[in-house]
C-alpha positions as CSV (number, residue, x, y, z in Angstrom):
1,X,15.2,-30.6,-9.0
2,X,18.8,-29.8,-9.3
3,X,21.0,-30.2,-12.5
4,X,24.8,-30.0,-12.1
5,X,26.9,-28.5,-14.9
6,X,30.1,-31.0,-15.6
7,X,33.6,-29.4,-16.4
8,X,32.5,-30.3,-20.3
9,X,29.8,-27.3,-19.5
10,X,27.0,-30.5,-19.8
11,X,24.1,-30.7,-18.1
12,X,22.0,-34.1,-17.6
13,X,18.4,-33.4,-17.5
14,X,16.7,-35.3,-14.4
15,X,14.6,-38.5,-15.1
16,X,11.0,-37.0,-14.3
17,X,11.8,-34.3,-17.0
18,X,13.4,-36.5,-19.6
19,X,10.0,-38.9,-19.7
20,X,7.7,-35.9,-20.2
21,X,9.6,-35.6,-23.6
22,X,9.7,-39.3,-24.4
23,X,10.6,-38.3,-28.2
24,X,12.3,-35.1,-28.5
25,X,16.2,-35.3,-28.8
26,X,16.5,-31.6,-29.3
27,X,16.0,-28.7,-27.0
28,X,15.9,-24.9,-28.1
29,X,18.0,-23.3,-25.6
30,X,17.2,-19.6,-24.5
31,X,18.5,-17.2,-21.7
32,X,15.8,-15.0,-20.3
33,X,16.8,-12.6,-17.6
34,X,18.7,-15.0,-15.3
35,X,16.8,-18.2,-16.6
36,X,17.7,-20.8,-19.1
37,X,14.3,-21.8,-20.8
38,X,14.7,-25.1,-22.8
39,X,11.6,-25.7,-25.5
40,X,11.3,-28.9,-26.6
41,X,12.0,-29.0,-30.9
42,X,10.5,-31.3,-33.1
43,X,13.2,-31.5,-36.2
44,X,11.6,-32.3,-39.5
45,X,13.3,-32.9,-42.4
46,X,13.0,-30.4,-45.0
47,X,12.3,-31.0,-48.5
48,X,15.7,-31.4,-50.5
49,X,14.2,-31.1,-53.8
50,X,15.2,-27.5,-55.3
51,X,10.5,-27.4,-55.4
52,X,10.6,-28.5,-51.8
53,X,12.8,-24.9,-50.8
54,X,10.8,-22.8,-53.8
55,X,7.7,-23.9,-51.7
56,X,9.2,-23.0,-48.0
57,X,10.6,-19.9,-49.1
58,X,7.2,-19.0,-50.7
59,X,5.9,-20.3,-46.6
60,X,8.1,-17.9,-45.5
61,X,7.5,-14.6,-47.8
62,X,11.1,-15.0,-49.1
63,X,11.9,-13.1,-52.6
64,X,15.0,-13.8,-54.6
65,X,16.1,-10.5,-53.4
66,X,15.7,-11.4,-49.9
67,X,17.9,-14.3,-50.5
68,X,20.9,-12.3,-52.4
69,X,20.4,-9.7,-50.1
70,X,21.5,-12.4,-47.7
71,X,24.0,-13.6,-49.2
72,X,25.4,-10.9,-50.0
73,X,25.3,-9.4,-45.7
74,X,26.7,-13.1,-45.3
75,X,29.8,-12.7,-47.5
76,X,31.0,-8.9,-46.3
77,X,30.9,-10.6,-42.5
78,X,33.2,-13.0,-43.2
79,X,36.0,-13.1,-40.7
């Protein structure tokens, strides 16, 4: 199958690819050598209560320090 890039630098993914993902909107875009690898991504919405974040971080292994450390490395990169 080919895909051809428009001069907007989009590319329209062919029919017989498109109905394999009948409910993904959203594709994870990766170079890998000289190959573009989409992954198909599921987006969930997260949590927007202030427990909902406590709980993910907690997922994660995030500390407070973790998260001013970030902040912090965030703020001296500004441009």
């Amino acid at each position: 199958m080919l895909a051809k890039k428009t001069s907007k630098n989009q590319i329209t993914l062919p029919k017989t690819v498109v109905e394999v993902f009948p409910d993904v909107q959203y594709f994870d875009v990766r170079v890998n050598e000289s190959k573009i690898l989409l992954t198909p991504v599921r987006m969930r919405p997260v949590a927007s209560t202030l427990e909902g974040v406590r709980q993910k971080m907690k997922r994660l292994g995030l500390t407070e320090k973790d998260v001013s450390e970030a902040i912090r490395w965030a703020r001296s990169h500004k441009k």
